[in-house]
C-alpha positions as CSV (number, residue, x, y, z in Angstrom):
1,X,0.0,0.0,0.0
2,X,1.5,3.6,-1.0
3,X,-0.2,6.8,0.6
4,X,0.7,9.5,-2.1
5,X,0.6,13.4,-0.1
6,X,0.0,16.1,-2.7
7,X,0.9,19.7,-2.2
8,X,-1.5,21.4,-4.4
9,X,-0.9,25.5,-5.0
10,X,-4.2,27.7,-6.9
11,X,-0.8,29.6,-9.5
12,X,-3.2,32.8,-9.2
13,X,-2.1,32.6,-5.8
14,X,0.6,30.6,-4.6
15,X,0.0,31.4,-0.8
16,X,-3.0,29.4,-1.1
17,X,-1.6,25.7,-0.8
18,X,-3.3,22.9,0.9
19,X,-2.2,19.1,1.4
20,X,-4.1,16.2,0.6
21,X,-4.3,12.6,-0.3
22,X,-5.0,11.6,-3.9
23,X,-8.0,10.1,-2.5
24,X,-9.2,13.0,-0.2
25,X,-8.3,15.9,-3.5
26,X,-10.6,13.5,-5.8
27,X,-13.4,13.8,-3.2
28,X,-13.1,17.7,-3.0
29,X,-13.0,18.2,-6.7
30,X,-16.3,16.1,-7.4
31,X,-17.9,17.1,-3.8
32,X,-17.4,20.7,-3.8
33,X,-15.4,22.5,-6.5
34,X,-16.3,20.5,-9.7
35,X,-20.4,21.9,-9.5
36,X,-19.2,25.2,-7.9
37,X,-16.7,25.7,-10.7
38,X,-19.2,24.1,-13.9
39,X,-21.7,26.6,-12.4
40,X,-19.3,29.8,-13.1
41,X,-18.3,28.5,-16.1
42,X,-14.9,30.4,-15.4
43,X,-12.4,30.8,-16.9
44,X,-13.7,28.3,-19.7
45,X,-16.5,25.4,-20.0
46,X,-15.8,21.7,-17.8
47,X,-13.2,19.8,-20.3
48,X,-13.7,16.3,-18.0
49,X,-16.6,14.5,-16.9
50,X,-16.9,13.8,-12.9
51,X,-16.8,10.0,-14.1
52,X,-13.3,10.8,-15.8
53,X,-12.1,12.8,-12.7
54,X,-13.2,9.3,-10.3
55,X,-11.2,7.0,-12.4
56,X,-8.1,8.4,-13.2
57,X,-5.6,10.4,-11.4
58,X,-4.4,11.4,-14.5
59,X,-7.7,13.3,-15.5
60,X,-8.2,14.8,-12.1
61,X,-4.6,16.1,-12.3
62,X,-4.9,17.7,-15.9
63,X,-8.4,19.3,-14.5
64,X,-6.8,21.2,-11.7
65,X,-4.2,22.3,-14.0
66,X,-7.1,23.2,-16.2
67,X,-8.1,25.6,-13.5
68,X,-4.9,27.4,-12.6
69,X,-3.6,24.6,-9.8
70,X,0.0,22.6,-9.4
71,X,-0.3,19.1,-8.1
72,X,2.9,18.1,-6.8
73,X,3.8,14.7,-4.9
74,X,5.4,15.5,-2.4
75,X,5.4,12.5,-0.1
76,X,5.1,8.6,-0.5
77,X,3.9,6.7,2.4
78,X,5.1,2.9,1.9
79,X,4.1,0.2,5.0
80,X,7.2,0.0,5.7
81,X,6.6,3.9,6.8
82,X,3.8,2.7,9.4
């Protein structure tokens, strides 16, 4: 089992970072941000689906770059950790 901790910064505003697991980012995004930010519509229209953002890390990556935020790993957890 590998806990992966991301540091995610918004680049409007890089004083606004916050520190998640992959799973704990993926339940923000299609929880709270993903309906907040298709209702705004800004700065463009949703390029990925909710089901793309649930199955791949990949997708849910390139969407917060989409909307101006840097995922970066920053820590691995391994059970050899625990």
């Amino acid at each position: 089992m590998k806990l992966h901790i991301l540091k995610v910064t918004d680049r409007d505003d890089s004083t606004q970072e916050s520190f998640h697991t992959i799973k704990s980012l993926r339940e923000l995004v299609l929880t709270s941000w993903y309906d907040t930010w298709a209702e705004n519509h800004y700065p463009h229209e949703q390029d990925y689906t909710k089901e793309q953002i649930a199955n791949s890390d990949e997708d849910l990556f390139s969407y917060l770059n989409s909307w101006n935020f840097d995922v970066e790993r920053i820590y691995i957890v391994t059970e050899k950790d625990l």
